[in-house]
N, C-alpha and C positions, 0 to 999 in steps of 0.2 A: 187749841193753844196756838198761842202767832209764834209763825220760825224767827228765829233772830238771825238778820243778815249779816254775811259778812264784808266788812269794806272794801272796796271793789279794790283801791289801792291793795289790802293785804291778798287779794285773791289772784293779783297777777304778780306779784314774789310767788305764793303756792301754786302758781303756775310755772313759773319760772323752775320753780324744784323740783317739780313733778316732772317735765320734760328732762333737766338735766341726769332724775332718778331712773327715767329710762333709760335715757344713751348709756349710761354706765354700765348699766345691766345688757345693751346689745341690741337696745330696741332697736329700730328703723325710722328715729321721729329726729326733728326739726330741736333744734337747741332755741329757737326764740319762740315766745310767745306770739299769739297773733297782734299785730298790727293794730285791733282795734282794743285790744285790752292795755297796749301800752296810750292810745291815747286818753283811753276813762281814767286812767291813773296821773297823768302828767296833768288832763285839765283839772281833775279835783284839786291838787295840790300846787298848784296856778303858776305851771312851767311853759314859756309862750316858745319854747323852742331854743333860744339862744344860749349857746355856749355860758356864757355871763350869768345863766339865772339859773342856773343848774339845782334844784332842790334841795337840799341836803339836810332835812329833818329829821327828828331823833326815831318817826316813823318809821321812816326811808332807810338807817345808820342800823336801829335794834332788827329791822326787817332782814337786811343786808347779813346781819352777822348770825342772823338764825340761817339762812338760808344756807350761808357758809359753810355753817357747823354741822347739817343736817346733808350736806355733799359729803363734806369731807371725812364724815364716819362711814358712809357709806361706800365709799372709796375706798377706808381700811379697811372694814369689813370684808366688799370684793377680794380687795389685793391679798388677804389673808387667807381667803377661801382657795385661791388660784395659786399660792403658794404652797398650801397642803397638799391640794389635789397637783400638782407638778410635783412634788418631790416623789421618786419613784419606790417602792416597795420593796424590800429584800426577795431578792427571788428564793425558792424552796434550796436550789444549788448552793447558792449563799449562805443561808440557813444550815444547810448540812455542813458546807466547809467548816462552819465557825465552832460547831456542834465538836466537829471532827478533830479539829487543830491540838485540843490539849493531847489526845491521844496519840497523832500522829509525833507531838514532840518527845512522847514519851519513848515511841517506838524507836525512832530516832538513835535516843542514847542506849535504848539497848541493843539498835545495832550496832553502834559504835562501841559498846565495852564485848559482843562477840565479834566483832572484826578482829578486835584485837588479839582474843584466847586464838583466832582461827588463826590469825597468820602467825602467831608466836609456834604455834603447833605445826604450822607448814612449813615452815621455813626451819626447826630442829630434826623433823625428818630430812629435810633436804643436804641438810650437813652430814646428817648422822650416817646418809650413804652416797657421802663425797662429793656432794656437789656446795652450793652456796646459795644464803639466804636474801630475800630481796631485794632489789632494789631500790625499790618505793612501791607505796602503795595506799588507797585512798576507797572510803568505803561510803555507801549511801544506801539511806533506808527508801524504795519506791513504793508510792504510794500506788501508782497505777499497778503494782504487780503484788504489792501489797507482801514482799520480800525485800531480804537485807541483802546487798550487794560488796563484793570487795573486786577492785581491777589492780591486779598485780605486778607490776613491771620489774623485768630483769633486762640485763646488761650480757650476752653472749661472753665471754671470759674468751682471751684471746688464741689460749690453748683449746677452746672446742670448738671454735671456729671454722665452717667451711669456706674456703674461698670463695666468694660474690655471693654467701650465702647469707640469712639474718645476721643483722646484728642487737636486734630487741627482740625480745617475747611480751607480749601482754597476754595475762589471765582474768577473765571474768570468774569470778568464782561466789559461791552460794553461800554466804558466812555460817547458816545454821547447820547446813545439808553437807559442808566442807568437802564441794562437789566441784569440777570447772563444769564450766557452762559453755564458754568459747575460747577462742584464744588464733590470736593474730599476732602477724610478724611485721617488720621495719626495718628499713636500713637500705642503702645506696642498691640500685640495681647492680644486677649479675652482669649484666652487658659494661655497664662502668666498670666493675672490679677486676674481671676477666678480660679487658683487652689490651693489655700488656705480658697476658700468658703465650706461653709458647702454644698455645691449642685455645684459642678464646671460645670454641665452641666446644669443645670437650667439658671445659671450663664452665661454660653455662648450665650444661646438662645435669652438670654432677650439680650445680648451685638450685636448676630447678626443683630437683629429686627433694631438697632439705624443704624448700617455700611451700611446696605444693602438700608438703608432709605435716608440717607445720599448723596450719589457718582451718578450723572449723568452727562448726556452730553445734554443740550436743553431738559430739562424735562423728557430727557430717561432715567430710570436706569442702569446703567453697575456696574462694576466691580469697584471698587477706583483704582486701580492699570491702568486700562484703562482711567480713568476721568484724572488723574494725568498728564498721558502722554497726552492728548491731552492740557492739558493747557497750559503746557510745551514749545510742541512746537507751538502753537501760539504766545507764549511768546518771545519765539526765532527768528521765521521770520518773 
């Protein structure tokens, strides 16, 4: 059986698309056809070179706008592929947080309705044997600890007062466990308050005895400046 050829003009547009179908894809080829395939096509269709004679046949026109449309799917196609593959993947972390969220908000409000049984409860002991109930106070479920938190603020009453000693207390306290955890003190140095005493160093002493008695972390003593930060960030995360 005899091949039927193909017109040389249509073989160099499908060559023209064949090259451009590479470059898209990455190849490492030439965007123009060779040189002698553009002249088999220009002399068939009796283009002598000049600007003026430019062919423009319904050949050359239907040829042209196949060729077009035969890029520029191919192009969508690419760019659709490499936007898939570019969008990134939920990480497993991700996955669990989102997994995790309804829970966590649930946990949440049941920290916050025993915050509140806890401090109603701590604060009628506190009256009940003379002293006074909060100041303020502000509670958070952590998820890294995976407990309910409440930090307790009180105000020193001017009658229990040591001189140059606290004037704030904060309490970390366990809302289920109705346990303290830490507890740090604030308020203008000893050295400020005391040096208008007739003894500013007597003065201090007696002011260290309170600070130093004050600030710990689970029944250890530390530093306030250390109690502080740790309540902090419990409070935080």
């Amino acid at each position: 059986m005899r091949r039927k050829r193909i017109p040389r003009g249509r073989s160099t547009c499908h060559e023209i698309c064949e090259v451009r179908r590479q470059k898209s894809e990455g190849k490492n080829v030439s965007l123009l056809p060779s040189r002698a395939a553009h002249f088999r096509y220009f002399q068939r269709v009796g283009y002598d070179g000049s600007l003026g004679n430019v062919p423009m046949t319904e050949e050359i026109v239907g040829l042209g706008t196949a060729c077009a449309t035969i890029l520029l799917s191919a192009s969508f196609v690419l760019s659709a592929q490499q936007s898939s593959s570019a969008r990134p993947a939920k990480s497993s972390e991700q996955k669990q947080t989102s997994k995790s969220t309804p829970d966590n908000w649930q946990k949440m409000k049941d920290c916050s309705a025993q915050a509140e049984k806890a401090m109603a409860e701590r604060d009628r002991r506190s009256i009940s044997f003379g002293g006074h109930g909060s100041d303020g106070w502000s509670d958070h479920y952590s998820p890294k600890y995976n407990r309910c938190f409440v930090r307790a603020e009180y105000v020193v009453a001017v009658k229990d007062r040591v001189k140059g000693g606290p004037m704030f207390y904060t309490y970390l306290i366990d809302a289920f466990e109705q346990v303290n955890l830490a507890s740090s003190a604030s308020g203008p140095s000893a050295q400020l308050l005391c040096r208008n005493e007739e003894d500013p160093k007597e003065c201090e002493r007696g002011a260290a005895i309170v600070w130093n008695s004050t600030c710990n972390i689970e029944d250890e003593k530390v530093e306030c400046a250390k109690a502080k930060q740790f309540i902090d960030e419990h409070m935080k995360n």
